[in-house]
C-alpha positions as CSV (number, residue, x, y, z in Angstrom):
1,X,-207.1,93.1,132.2
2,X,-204.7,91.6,134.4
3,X,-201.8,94.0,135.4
4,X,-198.7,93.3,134.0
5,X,-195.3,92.2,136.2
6,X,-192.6,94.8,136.1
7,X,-190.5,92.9,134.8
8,X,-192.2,92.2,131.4
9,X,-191.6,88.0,130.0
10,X,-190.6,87.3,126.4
11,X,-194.2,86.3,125.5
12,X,-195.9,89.4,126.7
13,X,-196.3,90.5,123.1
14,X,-198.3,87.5,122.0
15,X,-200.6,88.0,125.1
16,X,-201.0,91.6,124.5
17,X,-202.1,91.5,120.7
18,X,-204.6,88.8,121.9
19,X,-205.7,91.4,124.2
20,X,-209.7,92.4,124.3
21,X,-210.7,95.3,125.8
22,X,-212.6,95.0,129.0
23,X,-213.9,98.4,129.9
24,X,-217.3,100.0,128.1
25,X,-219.4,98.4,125.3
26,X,-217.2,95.8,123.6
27,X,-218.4,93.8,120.3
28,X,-218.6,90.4,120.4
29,X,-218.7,87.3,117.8
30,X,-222.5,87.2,116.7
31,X,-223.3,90.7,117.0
32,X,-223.7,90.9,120.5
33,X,-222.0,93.6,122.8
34,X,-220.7,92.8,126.5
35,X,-221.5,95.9,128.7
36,X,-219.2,96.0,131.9
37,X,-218.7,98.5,134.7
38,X,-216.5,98.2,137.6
39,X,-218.3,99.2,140.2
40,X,-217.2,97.5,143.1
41,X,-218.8,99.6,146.0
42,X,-222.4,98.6,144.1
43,X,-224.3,95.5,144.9
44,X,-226.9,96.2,141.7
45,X,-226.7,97.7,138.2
46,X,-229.0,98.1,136.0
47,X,-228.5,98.6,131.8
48,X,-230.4,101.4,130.6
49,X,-230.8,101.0,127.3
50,X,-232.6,103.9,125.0
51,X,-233.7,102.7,121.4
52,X,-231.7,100.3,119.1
53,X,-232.4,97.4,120.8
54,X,-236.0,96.6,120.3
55,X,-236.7,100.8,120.4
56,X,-238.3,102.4,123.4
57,X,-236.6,102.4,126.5
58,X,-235.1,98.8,128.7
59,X,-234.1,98.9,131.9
60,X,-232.0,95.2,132.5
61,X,-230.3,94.0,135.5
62,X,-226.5,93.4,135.1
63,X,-224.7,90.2,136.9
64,X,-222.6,91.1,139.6
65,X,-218.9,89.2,139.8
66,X,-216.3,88.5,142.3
67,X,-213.9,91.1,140.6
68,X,-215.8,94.3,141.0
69,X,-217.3,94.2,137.3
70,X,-221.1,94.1,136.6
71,X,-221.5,92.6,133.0
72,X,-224.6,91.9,130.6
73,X,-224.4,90.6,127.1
74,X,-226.7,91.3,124.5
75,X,-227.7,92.2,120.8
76,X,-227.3,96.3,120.3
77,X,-226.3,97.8,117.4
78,X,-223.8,101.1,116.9
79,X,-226.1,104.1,117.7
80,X,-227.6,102.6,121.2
81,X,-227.7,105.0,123.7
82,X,-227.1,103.7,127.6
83,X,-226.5,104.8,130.7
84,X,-225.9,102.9,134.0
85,X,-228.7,103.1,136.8
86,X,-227.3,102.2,140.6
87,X,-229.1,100.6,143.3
88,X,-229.1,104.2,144.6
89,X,-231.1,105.5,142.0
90,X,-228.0,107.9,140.2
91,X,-227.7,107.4,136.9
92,X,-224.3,107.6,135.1
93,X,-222.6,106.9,131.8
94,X,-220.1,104.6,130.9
95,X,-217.2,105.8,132.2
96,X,-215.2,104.0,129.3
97,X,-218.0,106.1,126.7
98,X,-216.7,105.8,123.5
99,X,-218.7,108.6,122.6
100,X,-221.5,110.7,124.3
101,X,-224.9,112.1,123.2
102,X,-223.7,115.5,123.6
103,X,-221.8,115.8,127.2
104,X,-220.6,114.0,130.0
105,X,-224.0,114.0,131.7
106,X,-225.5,112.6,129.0
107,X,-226.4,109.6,127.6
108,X,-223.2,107.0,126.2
109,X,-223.2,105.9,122.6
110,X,-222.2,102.7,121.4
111,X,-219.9,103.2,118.6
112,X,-218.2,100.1,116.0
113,X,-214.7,101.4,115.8
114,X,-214.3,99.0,112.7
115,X,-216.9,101.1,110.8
116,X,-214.2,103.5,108.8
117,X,-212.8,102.9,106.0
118,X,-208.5,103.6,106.2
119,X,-207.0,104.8,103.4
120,X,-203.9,104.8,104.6
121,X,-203.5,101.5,106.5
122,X,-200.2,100.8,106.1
123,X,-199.1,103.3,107.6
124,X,-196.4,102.6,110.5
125,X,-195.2,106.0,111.2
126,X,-191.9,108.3,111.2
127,X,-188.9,107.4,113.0
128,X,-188.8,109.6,116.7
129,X,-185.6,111.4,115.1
130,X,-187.8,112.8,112.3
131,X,-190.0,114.6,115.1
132,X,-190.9,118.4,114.8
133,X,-193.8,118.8,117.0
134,X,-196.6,121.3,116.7
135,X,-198.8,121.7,119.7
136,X,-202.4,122.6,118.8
137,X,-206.1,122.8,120.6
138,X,-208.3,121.7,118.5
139,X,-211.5,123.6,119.9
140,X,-209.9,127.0,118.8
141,X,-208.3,125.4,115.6
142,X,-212.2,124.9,114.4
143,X,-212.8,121.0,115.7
144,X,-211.4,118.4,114.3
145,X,-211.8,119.5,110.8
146,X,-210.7,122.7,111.6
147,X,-207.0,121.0,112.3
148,X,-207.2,119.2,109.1
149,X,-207.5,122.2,106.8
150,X,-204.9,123.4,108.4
151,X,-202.0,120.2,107.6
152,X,-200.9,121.5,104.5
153,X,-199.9,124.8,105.8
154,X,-197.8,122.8,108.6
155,X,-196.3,120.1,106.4
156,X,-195.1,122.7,103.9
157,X,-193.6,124.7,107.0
158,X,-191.8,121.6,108.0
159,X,-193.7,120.0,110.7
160,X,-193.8,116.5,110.9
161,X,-195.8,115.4,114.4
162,X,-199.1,117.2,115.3
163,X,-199.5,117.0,118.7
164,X,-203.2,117.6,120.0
165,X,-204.4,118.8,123.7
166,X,-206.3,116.6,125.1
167,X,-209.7,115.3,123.5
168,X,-211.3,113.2,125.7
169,X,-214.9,114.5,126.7
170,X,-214.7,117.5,128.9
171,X,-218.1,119.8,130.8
172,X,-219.3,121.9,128.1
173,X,-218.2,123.3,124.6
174,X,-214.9,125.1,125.8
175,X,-211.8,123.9,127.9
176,X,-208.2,123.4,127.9
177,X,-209.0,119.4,128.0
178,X,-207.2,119.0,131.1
179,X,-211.0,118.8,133.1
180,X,-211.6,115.7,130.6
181,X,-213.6,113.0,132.9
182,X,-214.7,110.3,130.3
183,X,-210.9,109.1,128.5
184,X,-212.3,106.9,125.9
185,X,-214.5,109.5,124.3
186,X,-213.3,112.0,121.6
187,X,-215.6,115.8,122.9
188,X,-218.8,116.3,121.1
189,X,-217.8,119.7,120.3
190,X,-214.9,118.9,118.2
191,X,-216.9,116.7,115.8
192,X,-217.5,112.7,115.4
193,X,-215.1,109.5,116.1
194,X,-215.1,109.4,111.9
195,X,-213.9,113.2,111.5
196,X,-211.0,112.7,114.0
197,X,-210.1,109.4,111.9
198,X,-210.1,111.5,108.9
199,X,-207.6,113.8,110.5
200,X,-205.4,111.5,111.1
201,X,-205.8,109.9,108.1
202,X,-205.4,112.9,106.1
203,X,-201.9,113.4,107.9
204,X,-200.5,110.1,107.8
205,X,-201.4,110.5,103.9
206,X,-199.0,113.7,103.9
207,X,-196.4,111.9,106.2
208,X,-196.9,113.3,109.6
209,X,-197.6,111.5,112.7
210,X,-200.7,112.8,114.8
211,X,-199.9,112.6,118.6
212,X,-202.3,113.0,121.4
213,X,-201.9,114.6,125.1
214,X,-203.7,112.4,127.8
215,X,-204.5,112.7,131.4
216,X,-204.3,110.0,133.4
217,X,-203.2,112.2,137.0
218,X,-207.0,113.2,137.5
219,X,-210.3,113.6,136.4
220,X,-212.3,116.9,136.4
221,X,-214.4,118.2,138.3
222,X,-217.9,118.1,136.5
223,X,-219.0,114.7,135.3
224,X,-216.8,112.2,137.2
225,X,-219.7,110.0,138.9
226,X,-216.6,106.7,140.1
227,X,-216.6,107.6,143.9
228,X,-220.4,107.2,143.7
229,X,-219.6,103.2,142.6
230,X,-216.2,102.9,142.6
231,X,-214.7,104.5,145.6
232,X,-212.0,102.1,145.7
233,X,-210.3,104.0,142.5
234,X,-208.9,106.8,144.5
235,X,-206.9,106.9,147.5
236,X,-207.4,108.5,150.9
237,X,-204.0,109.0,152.3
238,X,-202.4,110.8,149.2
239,X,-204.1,114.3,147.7
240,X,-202.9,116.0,144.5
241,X,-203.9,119.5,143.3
242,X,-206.6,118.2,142.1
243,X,-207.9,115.8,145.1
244,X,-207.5,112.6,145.9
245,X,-204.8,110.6,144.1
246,X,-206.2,108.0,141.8
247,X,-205.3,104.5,142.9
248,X,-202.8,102.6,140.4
249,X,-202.2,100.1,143.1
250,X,-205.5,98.4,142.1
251,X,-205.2,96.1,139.2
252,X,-208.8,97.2,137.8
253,X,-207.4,101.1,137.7
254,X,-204.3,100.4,136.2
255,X,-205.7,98.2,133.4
256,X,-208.9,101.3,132.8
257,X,-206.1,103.7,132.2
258,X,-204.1,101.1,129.8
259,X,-207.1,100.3,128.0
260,X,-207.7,103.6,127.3
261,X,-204.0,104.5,126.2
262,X,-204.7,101.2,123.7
263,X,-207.7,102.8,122.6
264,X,-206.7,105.6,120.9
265,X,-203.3,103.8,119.7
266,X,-205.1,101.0,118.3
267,X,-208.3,101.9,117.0
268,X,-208.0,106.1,116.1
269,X,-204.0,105.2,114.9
270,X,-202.3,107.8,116.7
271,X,-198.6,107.5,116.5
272,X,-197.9,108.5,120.2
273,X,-199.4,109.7,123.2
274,X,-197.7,112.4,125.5
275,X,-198.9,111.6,129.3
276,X,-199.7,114.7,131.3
277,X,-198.1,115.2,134.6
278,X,-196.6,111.8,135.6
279,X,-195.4,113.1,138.7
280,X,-198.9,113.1,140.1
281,X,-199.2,109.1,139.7
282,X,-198.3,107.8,142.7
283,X,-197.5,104.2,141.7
284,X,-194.6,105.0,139.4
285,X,-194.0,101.5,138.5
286,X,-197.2,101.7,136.1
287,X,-194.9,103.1,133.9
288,X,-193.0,101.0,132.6
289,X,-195.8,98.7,132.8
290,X,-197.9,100.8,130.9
291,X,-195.1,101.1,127.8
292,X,-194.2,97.7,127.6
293,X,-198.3,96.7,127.3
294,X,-198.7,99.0,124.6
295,X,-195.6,98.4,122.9
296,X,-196.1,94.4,123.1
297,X,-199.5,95.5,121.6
298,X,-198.8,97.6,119.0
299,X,-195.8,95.1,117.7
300,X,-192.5,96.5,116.7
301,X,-193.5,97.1,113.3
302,X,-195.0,100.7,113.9
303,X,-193.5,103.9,115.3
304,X,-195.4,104.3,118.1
305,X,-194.0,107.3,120.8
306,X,-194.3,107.4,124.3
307,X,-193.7,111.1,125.6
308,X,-193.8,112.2,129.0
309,X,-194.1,115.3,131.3
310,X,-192.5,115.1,134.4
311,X,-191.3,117.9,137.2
312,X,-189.6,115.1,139.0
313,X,-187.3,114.6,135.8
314,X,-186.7,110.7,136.2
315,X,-184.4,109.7,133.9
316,X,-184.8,106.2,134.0
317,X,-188.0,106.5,132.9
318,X,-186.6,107.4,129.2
319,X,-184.7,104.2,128.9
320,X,-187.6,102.4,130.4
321,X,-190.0,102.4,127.1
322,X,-190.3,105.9,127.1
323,X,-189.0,108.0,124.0
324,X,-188.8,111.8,125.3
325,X,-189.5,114.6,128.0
326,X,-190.9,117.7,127.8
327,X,-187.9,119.4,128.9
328,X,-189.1,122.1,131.4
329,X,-185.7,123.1,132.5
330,X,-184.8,124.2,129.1
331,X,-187.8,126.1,128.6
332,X,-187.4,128.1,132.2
333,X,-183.1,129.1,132.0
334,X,-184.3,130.3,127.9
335,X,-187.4,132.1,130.0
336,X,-185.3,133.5,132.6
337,X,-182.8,135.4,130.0
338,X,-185.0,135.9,127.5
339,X,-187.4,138.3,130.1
340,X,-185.5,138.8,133.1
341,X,-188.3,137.1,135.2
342,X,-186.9,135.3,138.4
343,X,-190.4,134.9,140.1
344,X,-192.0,131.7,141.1
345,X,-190.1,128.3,139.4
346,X,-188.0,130.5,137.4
347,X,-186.6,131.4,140.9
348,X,-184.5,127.9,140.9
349,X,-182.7,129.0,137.1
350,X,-181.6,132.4,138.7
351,X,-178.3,132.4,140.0
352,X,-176.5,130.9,136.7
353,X,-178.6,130.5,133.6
354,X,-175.5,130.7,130.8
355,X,-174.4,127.5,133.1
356,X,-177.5,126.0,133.5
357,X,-178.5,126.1,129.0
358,X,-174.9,124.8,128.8
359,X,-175.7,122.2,131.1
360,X,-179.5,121.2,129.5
361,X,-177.8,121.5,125.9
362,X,-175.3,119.1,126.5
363,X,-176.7,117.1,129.2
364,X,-180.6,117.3,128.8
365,X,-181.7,118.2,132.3
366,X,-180.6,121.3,134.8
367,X,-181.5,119.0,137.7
368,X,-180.1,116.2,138.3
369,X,-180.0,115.8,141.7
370,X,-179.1,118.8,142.9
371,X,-181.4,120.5,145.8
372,X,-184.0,122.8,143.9
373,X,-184.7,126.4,145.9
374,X,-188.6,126.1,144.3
375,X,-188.6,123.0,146.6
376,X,-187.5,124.5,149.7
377,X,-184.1,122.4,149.2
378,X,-184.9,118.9,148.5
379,X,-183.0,117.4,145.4
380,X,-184.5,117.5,141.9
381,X,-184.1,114.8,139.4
382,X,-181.5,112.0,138.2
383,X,-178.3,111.8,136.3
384,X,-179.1,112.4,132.2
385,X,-175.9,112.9,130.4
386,X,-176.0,109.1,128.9
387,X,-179.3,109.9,127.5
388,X,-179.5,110.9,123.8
389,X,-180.3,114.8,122.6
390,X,-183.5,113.2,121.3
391,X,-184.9,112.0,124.8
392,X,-185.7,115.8,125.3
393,X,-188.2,118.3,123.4
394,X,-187.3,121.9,123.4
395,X,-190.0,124.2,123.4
396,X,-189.8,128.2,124.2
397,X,-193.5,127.9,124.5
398,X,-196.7,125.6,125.4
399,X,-199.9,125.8,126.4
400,X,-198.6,125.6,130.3
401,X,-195.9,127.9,130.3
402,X,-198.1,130.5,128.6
403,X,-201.7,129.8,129.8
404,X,-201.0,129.8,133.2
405,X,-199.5,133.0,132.9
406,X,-202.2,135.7,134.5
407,X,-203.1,137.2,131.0
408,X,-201.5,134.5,129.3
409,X,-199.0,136.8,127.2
410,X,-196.8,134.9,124.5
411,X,-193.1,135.6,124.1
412,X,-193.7,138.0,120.9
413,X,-195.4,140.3,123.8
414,X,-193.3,139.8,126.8
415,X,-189.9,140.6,124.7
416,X,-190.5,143.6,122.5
417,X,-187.0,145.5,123.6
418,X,-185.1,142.2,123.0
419,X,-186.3,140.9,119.5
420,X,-182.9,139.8,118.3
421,X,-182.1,137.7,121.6
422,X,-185.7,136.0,121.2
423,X,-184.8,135.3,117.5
424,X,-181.2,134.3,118.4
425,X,-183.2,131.4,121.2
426,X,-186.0,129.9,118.1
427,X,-182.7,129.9,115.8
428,X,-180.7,127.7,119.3
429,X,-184.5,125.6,119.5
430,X,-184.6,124.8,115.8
431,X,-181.0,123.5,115.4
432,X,-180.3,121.5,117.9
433,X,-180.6,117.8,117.9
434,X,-183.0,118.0,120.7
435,X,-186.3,117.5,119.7
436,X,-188.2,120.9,118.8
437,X,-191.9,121.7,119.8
438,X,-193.7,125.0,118.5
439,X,-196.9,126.2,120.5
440,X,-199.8,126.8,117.6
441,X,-199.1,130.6,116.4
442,X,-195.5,130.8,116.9
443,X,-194.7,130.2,113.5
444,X,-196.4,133.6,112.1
445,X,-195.4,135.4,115.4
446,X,-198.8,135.4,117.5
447,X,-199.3,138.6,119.5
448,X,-202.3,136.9,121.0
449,X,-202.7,135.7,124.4
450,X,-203.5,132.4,125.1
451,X,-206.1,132.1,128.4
452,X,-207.5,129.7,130.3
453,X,-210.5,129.0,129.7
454,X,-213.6,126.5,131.0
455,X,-217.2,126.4,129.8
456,X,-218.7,125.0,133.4
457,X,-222.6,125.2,133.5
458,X,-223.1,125.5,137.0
459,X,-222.1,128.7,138.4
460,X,-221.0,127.6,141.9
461,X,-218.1,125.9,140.0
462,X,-217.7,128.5,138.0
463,X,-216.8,131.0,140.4
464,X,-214.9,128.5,142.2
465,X,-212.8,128.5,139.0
466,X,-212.7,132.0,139.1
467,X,-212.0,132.6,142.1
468,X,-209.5,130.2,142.3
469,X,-207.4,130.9,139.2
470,X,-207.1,134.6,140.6
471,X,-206.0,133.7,144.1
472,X,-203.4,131.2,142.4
473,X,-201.2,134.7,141.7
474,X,-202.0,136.1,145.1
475,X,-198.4,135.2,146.1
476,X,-196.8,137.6,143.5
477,X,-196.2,141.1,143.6
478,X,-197.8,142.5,141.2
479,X,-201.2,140.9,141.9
480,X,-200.9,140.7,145.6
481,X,-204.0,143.9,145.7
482,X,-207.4,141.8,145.1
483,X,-208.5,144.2,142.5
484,X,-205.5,143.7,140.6
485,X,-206.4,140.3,140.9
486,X,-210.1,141.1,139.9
487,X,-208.5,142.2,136.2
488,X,-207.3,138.9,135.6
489,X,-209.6,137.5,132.4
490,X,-213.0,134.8,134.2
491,X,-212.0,131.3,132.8
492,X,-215.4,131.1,131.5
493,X,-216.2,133.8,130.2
494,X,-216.6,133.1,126.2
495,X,-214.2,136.2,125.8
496,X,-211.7,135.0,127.4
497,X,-212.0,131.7,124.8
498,X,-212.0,134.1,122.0
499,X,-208.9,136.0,122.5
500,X,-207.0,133.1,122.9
501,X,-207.8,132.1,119.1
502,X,-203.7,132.5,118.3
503,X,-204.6,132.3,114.2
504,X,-205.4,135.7,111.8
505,X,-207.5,134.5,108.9
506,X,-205.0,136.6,106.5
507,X,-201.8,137.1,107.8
508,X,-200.4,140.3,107.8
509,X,-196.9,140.6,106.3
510,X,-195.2,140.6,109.8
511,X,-196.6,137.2,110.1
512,X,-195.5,136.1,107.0
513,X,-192.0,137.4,107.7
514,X,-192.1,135.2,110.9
515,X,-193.3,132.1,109.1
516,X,-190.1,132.3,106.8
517,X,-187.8,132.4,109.1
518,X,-189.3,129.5,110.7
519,X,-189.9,127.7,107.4
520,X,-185.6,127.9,107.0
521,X,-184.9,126.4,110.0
522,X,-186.4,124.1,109.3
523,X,-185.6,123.5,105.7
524,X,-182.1,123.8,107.5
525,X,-182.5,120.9,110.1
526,X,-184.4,118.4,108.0
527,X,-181.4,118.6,105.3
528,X,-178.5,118.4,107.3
529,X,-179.4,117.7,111.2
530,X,-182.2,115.2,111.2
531,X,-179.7,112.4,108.5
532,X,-177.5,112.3,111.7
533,X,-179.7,112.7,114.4
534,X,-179.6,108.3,115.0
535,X,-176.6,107.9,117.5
536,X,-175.9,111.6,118.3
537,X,-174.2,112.7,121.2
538,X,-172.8,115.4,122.9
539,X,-169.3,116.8,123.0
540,X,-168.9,119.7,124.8
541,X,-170.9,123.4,126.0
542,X,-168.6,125.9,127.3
543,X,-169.6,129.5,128.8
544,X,-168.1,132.1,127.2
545,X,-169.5,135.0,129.1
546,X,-172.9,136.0,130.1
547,X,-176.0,134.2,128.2
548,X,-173.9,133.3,125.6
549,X,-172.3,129.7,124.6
550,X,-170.7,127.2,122.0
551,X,-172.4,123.7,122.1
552,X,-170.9,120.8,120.2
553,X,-172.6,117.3,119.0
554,X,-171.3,114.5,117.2
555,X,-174.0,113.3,115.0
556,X,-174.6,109.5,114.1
557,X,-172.8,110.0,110.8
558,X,-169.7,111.4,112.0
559,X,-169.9,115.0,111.6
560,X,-170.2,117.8,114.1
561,X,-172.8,120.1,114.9
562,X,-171.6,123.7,116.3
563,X,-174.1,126.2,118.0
564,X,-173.4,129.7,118.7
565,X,-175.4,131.6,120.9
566,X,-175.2,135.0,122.7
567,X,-178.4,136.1,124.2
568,X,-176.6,138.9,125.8
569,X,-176.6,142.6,124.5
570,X,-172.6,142.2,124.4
571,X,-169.9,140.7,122.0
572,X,-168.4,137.6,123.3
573,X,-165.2,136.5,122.4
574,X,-164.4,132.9,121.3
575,X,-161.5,131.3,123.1
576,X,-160.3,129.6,119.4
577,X,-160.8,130.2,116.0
578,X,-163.5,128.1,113.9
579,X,-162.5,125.4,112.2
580,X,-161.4,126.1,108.6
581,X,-164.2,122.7,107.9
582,X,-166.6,124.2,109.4
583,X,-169.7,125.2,106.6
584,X,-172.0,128.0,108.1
585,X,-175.7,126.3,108.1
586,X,-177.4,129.2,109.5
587,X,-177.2,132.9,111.1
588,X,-179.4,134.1,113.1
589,X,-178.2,138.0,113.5
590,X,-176.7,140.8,111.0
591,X,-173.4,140.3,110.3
592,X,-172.9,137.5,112.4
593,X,-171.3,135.3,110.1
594,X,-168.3,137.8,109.6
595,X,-167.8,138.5,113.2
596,X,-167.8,134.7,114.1
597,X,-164.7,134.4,111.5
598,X,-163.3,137.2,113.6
599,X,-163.7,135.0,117.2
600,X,-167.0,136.6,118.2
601,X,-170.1,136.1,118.7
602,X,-172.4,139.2,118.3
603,X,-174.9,139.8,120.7
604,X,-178.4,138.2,120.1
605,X,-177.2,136.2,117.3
606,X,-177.0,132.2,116.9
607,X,-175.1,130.5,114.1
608,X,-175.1,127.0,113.4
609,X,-172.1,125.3,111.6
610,X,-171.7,122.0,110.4
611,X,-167.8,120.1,110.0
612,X,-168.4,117.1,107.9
613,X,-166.4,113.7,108.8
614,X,-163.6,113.8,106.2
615,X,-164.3,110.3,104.0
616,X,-162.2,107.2,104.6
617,X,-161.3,108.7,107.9
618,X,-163.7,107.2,110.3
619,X,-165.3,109.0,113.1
620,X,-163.2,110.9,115.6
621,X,-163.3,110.4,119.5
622,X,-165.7,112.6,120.7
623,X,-163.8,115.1,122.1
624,X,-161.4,115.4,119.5
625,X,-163.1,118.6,118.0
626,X,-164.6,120.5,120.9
């Protein structure tokens, strides 16, 4: 595939739904397949193909091109197994597998992606403001059919986006994804290419979008065989946490990532794809490139979203084909008051957290700009006020910001002796016109940890693992004695997989409780936030003492949005009355209502009112009703 310009023509969408993939085993007219491999540091490569063509075993020399790619066509149908033999002697799979014969040492599958029948094939997705994200793993969900039992549950909660951890074929049975080394290839372990379209199929049937996490930063560290033949597709002069940076100057690398992004749009349906760590991709000006390809091949007619995670919060990038952030900074002031923790990143949220959630409220990010202490000074971000509330999901947990916790304690856990503050924050998540994400087991409450966890075969990288995910907390207090570093749980240990399962097969009451409460929030923001959410923007956040504010938006159809929030274990006063307009929506805390009529706001309470735009009057300038 030939990399896009950055600046994208009028008739890139034409090219782009002309587009044929050029990575893996691709179907051609006639029933023949064209098998390609970049493998540019290899002067021979040989098919090896195992039954389905003729049975037995083949062994057939591939043609060598200018580019990089070796290519061979010929007759195979779906079920052929094939690897790739080098003039070395390794043998490898595909690295653009659709599907493997049980891991990523194995053998490659050819798969016919048009083999499913959709029942739901008109389907073109949700609008973004209609977003209420559920992250899940599949693995401890049960697989992929394990998530689909579960959709009814979540779309009679109120979710409308499930967004999955990523799929693509890991080293053995159990993993966070993020060690995934083939990205075409849905995991073995989670079931076939045909259950994972019936997943989606079975939620865009319901009316919720299925998103997927991918991981373009890095490959793992069991499996990945492209330095052997492709050496060219990482760099030497920049390393990551992970090793060397992968090479997105190289046209070839840029269009293997892009194909597979396509891949999972086009032929599994997802609705969006959130792209982990973008901050580790050197050449930044893939992404834009990236958005507009898929967007110019996807056409305008679906709702395709583009999410991102990125520490280096670039702004830009949201109004450069991107729809939304993971917004960390929101997450880590919410953190900081909710447990008093001020260790590590949550260092740089210390001094003035009731500033810094007025700020991300209103705003979007903390930094923008500013010098960050977690990076020894150097400035953090870019401008985001002109950016919509949407552009940013609000989460108080994910799978980061509680896995790579030592024993991976959720927020139920870490504030016992401040229940009403933590209720006070889900009640500030829910209602805001940010986007909200829930981690899976919020909604009943979880007490469960969730771990790390790997499933590595050989042991010298398992104890690397080990080893390494205990000296990562060496730095803090608490763990800075190696043996209370030796208690924290071994990544692959199957255990340590098992507690992190966040689901009880029959909740208990207490969960139940918690799953209400969540369930009216909701209830609340798809009846009278999400109709305005198109065209929102905020008004004003002011302090009014210690962890505890009054946010204002002015949603698309004319009404406004109030927010009152004290985190604080003291009454704050309100510097004005309420508006006689406003209609309570919510209360998060006893009595709450009453003493917000009285000009406070109780401590650990939120309550959300709503002022509707009186008819025939038009909408008011935006700071007419602070």
């Amino acid at each position: 595939m030939k990399a896009l310009p950055n600046k994208v023509e009028d008739d890139v969408d034409l090219q782009c739904r002309r587009f044929t993939y050029q990575y893996g085993a691709i179907p051609l007219a006639g029933g023949e397949l064209r098998f390609r491999l970049w493998a540019p540091g290899i002067k021979q490569v040989w098919l090896e193909l195992q039954g389905g063509c003729g049975g037995g075993q083949r062994s057939m020399p591939m043609q060598a091109r200018a580019d990089g790619f070796h290519e061979l066509i010929c007759a195979c149908p779906a079920g052929t197994r094939y690897k790739y033999r080098l003039d070395s002697g390794l043998v490898v799979p595909d690295p653009a597998s659709r599907l493997q014969d049980g891991d990523v040492h194995d053998a490659s599958i050819v798969v016919d992606d048009g083999a499913y029948a959709w029942s739901n094939a008109d389907w073109r997705g949700r609008p973004w403001e209609e977003s209420v994200i559920y992250e899940i793993h599949v693995g401890l969900a049960g697989g992929f059919r394990g998530v689909q039992e579960r959709l009814a549950d979540l779309e009679e909660l109120g979710v409308t986006a499930i967004e999955l951890m990523p799929i693509a074929e890991f080293p053995g049975a159990r993993n966070w994804g993020y060690d995934g080394v083939l990205p075409y290839a849905p995991d073995c372990s989670y079931g076939s290419p045909n259950d994972l379209k019936m997943l989606i199929d079975t939620a865009h049937s319901m009316g919720m979008q299925v998103l997927l996490d991918v991981v373009y930063n890095h490959f793992g560290p069991d499996g990945n065989f492209l330095s052997a033949y492709a050496p060219e597709f990482f760099r030497s002069d920049i390393q990551t946490p992970w090793g060397p940076a992968i090479d997105f100057r190289r046209p070839a690398v840029r269009a293997f990532f892009a194909e597979s992004a396509l891949y999972w749009l086009r032929e599994y349906r997802f609705d969006g794809l959130r792209l982990d760590a973008v901050h580790a991709i050197a050449s930044q000006d893939w992404l834009p490139e990236l958005a507009a390809f898929l967007r110019g091949c996807l056409g305008p007619e679906r709702h395709v979203h583009l999410i991102l995670e990125n520490d280096d919060n670039a702004a830009r990038l949201l109004q450069e084909g991107y729809d939304a952030q993971w917004n960390d900074d929101a997450h880590h002031v919410l953190h900081t008051m909710l447990t008093g923790e001020t260790q590590g990143y949550y260092a740089a949220y210390a001094e003035d957290p009731t500033r810094d959630l007025a700020r991300c409220l209103a705003e979007g990010f903390v930094y923008q700009g500013q010098p960050s202490s977690w990076r020894k000074g150097a400035p953090r971000g870019e401008p985001s006020r002109h950016l919509p509330p949407t552009a940013f999901i609000f989460f108080l947990q994910n799978h980061d910001q509680v896995g790579n916790r030592a024993y991976g304690e959720r927020l139920t856990a870490l504030c016992r002796d401040n229940a009403p503050a933590l209720q006070a924050a889900i009640a500030l998540q829910m209602l805001t016109p940010h986007i909200p994400m829930l981690f899976v087991g919020e909604e009943y409450g979880s007490v469960s940890p969730f771990l790390y966890f790997t499933s590595f075969r050989e042991a010298k990288l398992a104890a690397a693992v080990r080893e390494g995910r205990r000296n990562e907390f060496a730095a803090f207090k608490e763990f800075s004695d190696p043996q209370a570093r030796a208690s924290i749980p071994d990544p692959n240990d199957e255990s340590t997989w098992e507690r992190s399962k966040a689901l009880p097969a029959y909740p208990e009451e207490r969960c139940k409780s918690w799953r209400a409460r969540y369930k009216a929030l909701l209830d609340v923001r798809r009846q009278f936030i999400t109709p305005g959410l198109a065209g929102a923007r905020s008004v004003s956040a002011d302090v009014l003492g210690r962890y505890a504010v009054k946010v204002c938006w002015r949603l698309g159809n004319g009404s406004l949005l109030r927010l009152y929030c004290n985190l604080s274990d003291q009454a704050a006063a309100l510097p004005d009355s309420p508006s006689r307009n406003e209609v309570i929506l919510y209360v998060s805390g006893q009595s709450a209502d009453n003493a917000l009529r009285q000009g406070q706001i109780l401590p650990g309470s939120t309550i959300a009112t709503l002022e509707m735009q009186a008819p025939g009057n038009g909408a008011a300038a935006a700071g007419e009703h602070p």
